[in-house]
C-alpha positions in Angstrom: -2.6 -12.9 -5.7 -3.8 -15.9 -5.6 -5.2 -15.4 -2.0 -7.3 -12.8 -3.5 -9.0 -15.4 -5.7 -9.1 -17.7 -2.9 -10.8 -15.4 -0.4 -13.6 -14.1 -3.4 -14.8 -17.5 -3.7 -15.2 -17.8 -0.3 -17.1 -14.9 0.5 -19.0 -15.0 -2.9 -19.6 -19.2 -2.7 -23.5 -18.5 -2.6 -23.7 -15.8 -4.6 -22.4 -16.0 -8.7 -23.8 -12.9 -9.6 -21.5 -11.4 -7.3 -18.6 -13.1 -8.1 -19.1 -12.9 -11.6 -19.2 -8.4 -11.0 -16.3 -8.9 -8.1 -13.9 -10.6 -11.0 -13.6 -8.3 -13.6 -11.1 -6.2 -12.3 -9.5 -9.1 -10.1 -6.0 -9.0 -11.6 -4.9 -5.5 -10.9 -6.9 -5.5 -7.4 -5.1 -8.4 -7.0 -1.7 -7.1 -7.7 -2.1 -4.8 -5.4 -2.6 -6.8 -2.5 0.5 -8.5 -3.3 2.4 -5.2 -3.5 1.7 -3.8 -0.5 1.7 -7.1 1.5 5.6 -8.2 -0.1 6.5 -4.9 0.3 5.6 -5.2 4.0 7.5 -8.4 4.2 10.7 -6.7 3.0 10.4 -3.9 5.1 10.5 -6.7 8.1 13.4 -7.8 6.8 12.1 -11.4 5.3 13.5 -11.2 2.3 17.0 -11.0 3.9 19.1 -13.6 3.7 21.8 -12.6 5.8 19.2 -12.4 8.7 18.9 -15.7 11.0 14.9 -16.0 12.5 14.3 -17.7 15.5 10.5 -19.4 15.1 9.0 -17.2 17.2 10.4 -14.0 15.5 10.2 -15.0 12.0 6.1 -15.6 13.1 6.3 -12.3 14.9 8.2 -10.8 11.5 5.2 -12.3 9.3 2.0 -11.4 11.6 3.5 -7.7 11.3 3.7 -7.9 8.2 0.3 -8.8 6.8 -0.7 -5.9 9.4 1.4 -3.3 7.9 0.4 -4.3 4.3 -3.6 -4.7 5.5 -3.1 -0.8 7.2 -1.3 0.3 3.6 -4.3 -1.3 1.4 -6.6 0.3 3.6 -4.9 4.0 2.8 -4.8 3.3 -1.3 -8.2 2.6 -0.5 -9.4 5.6 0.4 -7.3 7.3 -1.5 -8.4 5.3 -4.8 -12.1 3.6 -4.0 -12.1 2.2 -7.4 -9.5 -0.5 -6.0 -11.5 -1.3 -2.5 -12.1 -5.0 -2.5 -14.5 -5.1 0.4 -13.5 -5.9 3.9 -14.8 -9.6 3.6 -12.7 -10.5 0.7 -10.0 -8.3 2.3 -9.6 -9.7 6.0 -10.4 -13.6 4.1 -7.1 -12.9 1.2 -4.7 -11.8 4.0 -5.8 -15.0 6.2 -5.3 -17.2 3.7 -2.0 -15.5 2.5 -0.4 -15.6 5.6 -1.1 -19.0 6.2 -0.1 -20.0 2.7 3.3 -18.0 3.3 3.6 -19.5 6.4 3.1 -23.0 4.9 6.0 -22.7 2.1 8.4 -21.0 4.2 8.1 -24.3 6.6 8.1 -26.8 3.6 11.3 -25.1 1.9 13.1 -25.1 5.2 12.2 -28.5 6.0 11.9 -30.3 2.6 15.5 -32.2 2.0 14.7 -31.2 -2.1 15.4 -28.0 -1.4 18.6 -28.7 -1.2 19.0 -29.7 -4.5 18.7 -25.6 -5.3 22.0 -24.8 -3.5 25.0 -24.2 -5.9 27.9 -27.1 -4.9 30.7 -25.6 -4.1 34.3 -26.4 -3.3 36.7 -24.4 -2.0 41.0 -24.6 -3.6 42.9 -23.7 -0.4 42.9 -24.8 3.3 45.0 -22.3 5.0 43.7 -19.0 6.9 41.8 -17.3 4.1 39.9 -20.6 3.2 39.3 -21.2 6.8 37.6 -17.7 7.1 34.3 -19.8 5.1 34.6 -21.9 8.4 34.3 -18.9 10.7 32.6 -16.5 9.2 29.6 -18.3 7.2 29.8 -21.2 9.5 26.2 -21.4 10.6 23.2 -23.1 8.5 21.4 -20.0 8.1 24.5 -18.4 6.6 24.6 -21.1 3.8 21.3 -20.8 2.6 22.6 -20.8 -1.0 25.7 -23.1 -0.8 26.6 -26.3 0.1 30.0 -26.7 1.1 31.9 -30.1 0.0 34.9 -29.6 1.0 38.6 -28.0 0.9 41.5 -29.0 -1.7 44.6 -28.1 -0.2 46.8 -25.9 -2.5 50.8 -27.1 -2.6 52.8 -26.4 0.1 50.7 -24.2 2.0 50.0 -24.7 5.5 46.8 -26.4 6.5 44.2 -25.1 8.7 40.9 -26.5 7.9 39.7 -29.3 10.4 40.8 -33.3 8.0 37.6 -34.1 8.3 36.6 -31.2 5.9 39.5 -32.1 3.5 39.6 -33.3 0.2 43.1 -34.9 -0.6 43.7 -36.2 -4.3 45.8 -36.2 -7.1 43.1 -35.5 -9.7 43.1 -32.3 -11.6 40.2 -29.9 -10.1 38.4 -29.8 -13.5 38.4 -33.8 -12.8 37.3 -33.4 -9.0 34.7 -31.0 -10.5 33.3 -32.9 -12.6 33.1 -36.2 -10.4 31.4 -34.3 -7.6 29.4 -32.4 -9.7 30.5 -28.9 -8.9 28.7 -25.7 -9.9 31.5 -23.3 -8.3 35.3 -23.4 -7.2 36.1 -20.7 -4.8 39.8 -19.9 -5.2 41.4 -18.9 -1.5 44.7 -19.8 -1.3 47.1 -17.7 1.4 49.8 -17.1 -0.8 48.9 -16.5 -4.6 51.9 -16.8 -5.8 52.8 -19.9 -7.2 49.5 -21.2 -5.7 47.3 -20.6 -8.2 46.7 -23.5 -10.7 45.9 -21.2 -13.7 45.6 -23.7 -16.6 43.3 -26.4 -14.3 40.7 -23.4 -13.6 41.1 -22.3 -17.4 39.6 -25.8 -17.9 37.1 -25.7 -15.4 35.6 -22.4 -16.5 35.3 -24.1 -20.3 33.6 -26.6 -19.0 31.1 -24.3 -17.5 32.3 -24.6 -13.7 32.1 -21.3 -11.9 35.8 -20.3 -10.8 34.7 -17.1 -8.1 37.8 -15.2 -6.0 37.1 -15.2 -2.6 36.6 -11.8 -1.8 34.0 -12.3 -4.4 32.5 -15.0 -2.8 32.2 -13.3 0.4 30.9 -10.3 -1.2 27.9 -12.0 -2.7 26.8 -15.0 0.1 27.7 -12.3 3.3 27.1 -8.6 2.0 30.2 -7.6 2.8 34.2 -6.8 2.3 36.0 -8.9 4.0 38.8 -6.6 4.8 41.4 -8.6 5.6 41.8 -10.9 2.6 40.7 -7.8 0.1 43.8 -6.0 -1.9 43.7 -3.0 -4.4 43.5 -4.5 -7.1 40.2 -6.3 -6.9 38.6 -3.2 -5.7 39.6 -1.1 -8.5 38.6 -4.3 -11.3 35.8 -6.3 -9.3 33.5 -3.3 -11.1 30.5 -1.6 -9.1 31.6 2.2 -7.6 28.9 3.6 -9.9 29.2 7.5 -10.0 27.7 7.9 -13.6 25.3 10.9 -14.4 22.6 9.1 -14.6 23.3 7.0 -11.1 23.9 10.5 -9.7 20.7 12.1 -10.9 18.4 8.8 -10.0 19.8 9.0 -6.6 19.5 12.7 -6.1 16.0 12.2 -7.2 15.6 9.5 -4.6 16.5 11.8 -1.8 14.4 14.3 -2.6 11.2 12.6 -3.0 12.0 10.2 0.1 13.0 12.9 2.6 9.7 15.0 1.5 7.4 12.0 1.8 8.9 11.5 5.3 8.6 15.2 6.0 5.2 15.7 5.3 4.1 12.7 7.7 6.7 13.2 10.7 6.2 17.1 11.0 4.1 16.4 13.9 6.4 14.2 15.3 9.2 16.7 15.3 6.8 19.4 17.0 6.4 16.8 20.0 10.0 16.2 20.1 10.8 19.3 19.9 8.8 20.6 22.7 9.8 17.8 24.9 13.4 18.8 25.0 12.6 22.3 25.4 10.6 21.3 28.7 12.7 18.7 29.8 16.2 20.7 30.4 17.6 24.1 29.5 19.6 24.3 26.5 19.0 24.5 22.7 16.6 22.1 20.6 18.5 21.0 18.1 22.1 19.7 18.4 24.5 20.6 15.9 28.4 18.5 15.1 31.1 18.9 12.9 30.7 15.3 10.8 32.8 14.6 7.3 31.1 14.1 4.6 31.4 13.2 0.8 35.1 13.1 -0.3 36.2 14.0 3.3 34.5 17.6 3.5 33.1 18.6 6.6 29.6 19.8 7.1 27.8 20.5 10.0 24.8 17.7 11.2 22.0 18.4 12.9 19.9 16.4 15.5 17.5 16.8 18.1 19.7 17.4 21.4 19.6 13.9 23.5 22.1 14.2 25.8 22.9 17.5 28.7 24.6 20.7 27.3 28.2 19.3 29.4 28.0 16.3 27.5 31.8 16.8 26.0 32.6 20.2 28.5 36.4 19.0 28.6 36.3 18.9 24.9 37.4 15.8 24.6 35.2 13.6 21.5 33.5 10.5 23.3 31.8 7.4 21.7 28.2 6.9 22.7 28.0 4.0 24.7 25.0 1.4 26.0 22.8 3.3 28.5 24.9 6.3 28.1 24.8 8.7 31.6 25.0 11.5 29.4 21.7 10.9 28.3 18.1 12.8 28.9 15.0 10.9 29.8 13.8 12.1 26.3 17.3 11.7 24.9 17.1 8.2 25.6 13.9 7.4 24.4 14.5 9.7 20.6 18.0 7.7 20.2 16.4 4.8 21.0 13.5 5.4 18.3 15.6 7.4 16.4 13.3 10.0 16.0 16.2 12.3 17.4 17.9 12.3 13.6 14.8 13.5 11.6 16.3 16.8 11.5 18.8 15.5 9.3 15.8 15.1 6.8 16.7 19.2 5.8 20.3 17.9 5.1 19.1 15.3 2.5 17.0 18.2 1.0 19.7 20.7 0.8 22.5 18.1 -0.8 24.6 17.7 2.3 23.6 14.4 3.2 21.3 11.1 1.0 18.7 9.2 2.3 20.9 5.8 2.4 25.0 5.8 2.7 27.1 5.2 5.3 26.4 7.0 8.8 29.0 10.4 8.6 31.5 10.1 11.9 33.1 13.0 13.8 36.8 14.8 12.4 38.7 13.2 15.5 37.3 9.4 15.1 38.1 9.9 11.1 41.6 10.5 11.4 42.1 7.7 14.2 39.9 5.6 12.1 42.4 5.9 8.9 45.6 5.7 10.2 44.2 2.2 11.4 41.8 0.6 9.9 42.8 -0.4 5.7 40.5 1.1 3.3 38.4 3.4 6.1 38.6 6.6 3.7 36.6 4.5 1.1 33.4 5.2 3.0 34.1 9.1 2.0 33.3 8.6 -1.9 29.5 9.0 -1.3 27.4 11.1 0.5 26.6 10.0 4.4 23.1 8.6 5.0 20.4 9.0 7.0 20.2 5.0 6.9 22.4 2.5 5.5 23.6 -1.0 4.8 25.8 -1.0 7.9 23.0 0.3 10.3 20.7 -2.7 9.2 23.9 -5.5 9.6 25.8 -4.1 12.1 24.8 -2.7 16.0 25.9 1.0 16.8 29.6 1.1 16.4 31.6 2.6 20.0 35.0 1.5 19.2 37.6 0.7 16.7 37.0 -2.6 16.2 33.0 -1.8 15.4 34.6 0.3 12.9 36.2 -2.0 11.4 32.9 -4.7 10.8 30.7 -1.7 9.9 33.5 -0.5 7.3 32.9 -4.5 5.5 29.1 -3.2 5.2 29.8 0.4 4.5 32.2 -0.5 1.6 29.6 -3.4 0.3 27.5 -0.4 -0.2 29.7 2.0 -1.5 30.9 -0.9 -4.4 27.0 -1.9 -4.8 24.9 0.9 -4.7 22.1 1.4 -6.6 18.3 2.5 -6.8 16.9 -1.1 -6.0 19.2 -1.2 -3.2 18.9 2.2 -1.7 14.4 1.4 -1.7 15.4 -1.8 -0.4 17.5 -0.5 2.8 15.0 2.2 3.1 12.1 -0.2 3.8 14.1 -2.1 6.1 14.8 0.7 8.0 11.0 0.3 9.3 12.2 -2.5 10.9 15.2 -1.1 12.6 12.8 1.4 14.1 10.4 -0.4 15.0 12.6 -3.1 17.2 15.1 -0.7 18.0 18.2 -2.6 16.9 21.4 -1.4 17.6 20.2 1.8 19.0 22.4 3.6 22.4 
C-alpha cells in the first residue's frame, strides 16, 4: 500500500492538481494492489515456512509474483474501471514494492535482532524421540521460529543427543526455565512412564512457561504427524477433526464455487487435451479407475488417458514411476502439467470428490497400505482432493515408504482443515503447476 503512495508522488511530483484528484480514493485502490500482489506471493509459495529458497529461486519466486499480481490488477481493471490506477503509477508501485519486499526479506534474514523474535525453547528428554528435533528440523531454514538451547536428559533413559547439545543439572526445570529464559519446554521423553516430571511442569506452566507434547510440537513448527512418536490418545484429545455442519456446508460451498471458476476458464484447455489424445493413439479419451473415497467407499475417478490402453493388460496394479514407459508423448506432458486430472473437476461438482484433501489411491494399494502403515485409514474420514497438503510437501508417492511421509501431511490436514487452509493450498497449487513439482 504504501508503494501505491510512493509511486503517485512520483509520477504526480510536478503536477498537485493531479495528485490532489489521484488521492481521493487512494486507500481502497491501494488495498487492492496489496491483495492481489500478497495473494500472488502466497500462491508462490512465500509465505511458507516449511519451504527452504535458494537466492536465486526465492528472486525467481518474487519477480513472478509481482507479475502474476500486475496481470490480476490488470483483469479487475477492466472488469471494474473505477479502480484503474493508471499504468504509470501502476508499473512505478509494483517497482518500488518489489524492491521494498526484497529489501526486508534480506534485512530479516540477515539482521541478528531478528532473532530475538524466535520462541526459546528447550527440549526434556535426550533419547530417540528428542533426537527426532535433531533429524527432522535440523536445518536453519526449518527453525525459523525456534531456537533450540538445548536437551535435559530425563532419568534413566538412554541418551542419544550429541553432549555437546546437552544440558546436565540438578535444578528443577521451572528453575532452568527461568535462568535461561525459556518461552517453551517441549516434553519428549522415550518412555512416559515414570519419566514425566508432572509437578516441575505444573510449575512451569504457572509461571507462564509453555509446556508443548511433542507430537504437538512437530505438528505446528513441520506441518505434519510424525507417525512414529504419535499414539491414540493424542489424536482423539489434541482437538481439530472438524466435521461440524457448518465446516461441512463452508466446505461444500468451497468446491462448488472453486471447481466452476476453474471450469469456466480451462474448458478450452480440456478441448485441446482432449483432441490430442484422440489423435495421438487409439483408445478412449478419458481414463476411468476404481479409487476409495470418503470413509473407505469406492467411486470411480476420471482422468484424461496418459498412458497406452495395455498399460496394466496382466491386471496386475502398478505404481507410476519417473519417466514411466507406459507413457504417451501427450501423457507425459498432461501428467507433467497436470492438466490430465481436470476431468476430475465434474467429481468435485457432483460430491464425489473436494477441491483440497488427500489424493484418493487405488483398492489394491489401500489394503497393502493399512495392514502396514499405522494410522493409513485416517486419510479416509474426508473426501479425496483434487489438491492437497501432501501434494504441495511431498513428491508423487511410488512406494510404501512415500506413503508413509505423504500420510504425516495427509493426516496434518485431515486434523487441521479448514476454509483458510483449503484457499491457502489452493493458491499454492499455482505453483506446483507451474514448476511441476513432484509430477511423473
Amino acid at each position: 500500500m504504501v508503494s501505491v503512495v510512493v509511486a503517485a508522488r512520483l509520477r504526480f511530483h510536478a503536477d498537485p492538481v493531479g495528485f490532489e484528484h489521484f488521492i481521493g480514493g487512494l486507500v481502497a485502490r491501494a488495498m487492492l494492489v496489496a491483495l492481489c500482489v500478497t495473494g500472488a506471493m502466497v500462491a508462490f509459495g512465500l509465505y511458507q515456512t516449511y519451504v527452504r529458497h535458494s537466492r536465486i529461486d526465492l528472486l525467481l519466486r518474487i519477480a513472478m509474483s509481482f507479475a502474476l499480481g500486475g496481470v490480476a490488477l490488470l483483469v479487475v481493471y477492466y472488469v471494474f474501471p473505477v479502480a484503474y490506477i493508471g499504468r504509470g503509477v501502476l508499473a512505478i508501485s509494483l517497482l518500488v514494492g518489489m524492491g521494498a519486499v526484497l529489501g526486508v526479506r534480506y534485512l530479516v534474514s540477515h539482521l541478528s535482532a531478528a532473532e530475538m523474535l524466535k520462541q526459546r525453547v528447550l527440549i526434556y528428554g535426550a533419547g530417540n524421540n528428542a533426537n527426532l528435533v535433531n533429524t527432522r528440523l535440523r536445518r536453519k531454514s526449518d527453525r525459523k521460529s525456534f531456537n533450540l538451547l538445548g536437551f535435559v536428559p530425563a532419568a534413566n533413559q538412554p541418551i542419544v543427543v550429541d553432549e555437546a547439545m546437552l544440558i546436565r543439572t540438578d535444578e528443577t526445570l521451572c528453575a532452568l526455565a527461568s535462568r535461561l529464559n525459556i518461552d517453551e519446554i517441549v516434553i519428549a521423553p522415550d518412555e512416559r512412564r515414570g519419566g514425566m516430571p508432572m509437578e516441575q511442569m505444573l510449575n512451569c506452566v504457572q509461571k507462564g512457561v509453555q509446556v508443548t507434547d511433542l507430537s504437538t510440537f512437530f505438528e505446528r513448527e513441520a506441518g505434519m504427524v510424525q507417525l512414529n512418536i504419535v499414539d491414540p490418545s493424542w489424536l482423539v484429545f489434541s482437538g481439530g477433526f472438524d466435521y461440524s455442519t457448518p465446516r461441512r456446508l463452508t466446505k461444500r460451498f468451497f468446491d462448488l464455487l472453486a471447481a466452476a471458476a476453474l471450469l469456466s476458464v480451462a474448458w478450452p484447455a480440456m478441448l485441446l487435451v482432449a483432441l490430442a489424445v484422440k489423435l495421438e493413439s487409439k483408445g478412449p479419451v478419458i481414463y476411468r479407475q476404481i479409487r476409495v473415497g470418503e470413509h473407505g467407499r469406492h467411486f470411480e475417478m476420471v482422468k484424461f488417458r496418459s498412458m497406452r490402453v495395455d498399460a496394466e493388460s496382466d491386471g496386475v496394479a502398478r505404481w507410476a514411476t519417473k519417466d514411466d514407459d507406459r507413457s504417451t508423448r501427450i501423457g507425459k506432458f498432461i501428467r507433467k502439467t497436470r492438466l490430465d486430472e481436470l476431468p476430475q473437476l465434474f467429481l468435485v461438482l457432483t460430491g464425489e470428490m473436494s477441491f483440497v484433501g488427500p489424493r484418493p489411491e487405488r483398492p489394491q494399494f489401500v489394503e497393502m497400505l493399512t495392514s502396514e502403515i499405522r494410522y493409513y485409514d485416517v486419510r479416509h474420514s474426508v473426501k479425496p482432493g483434487l489438491t492437497g497438503w501432501a501434494q504441495l510437501r511431498y513428491p508423487y508417492g511410488a512406494s510404501v515408504r512415500d506413503a508413509n511421509e505423504k500420510l504425516k501431511f495427509d493426516l496434518f490436514y485431515v486434523k487441521n482443515h479448514g476454509l483458510i487452509f483449503d484457499a491457502m493450498i489452493m493458491l499454492q497449487t499455482v505453483e506446483v503447476v507451474l514448476f511441476g513439482r513432484g509430477a511423473r
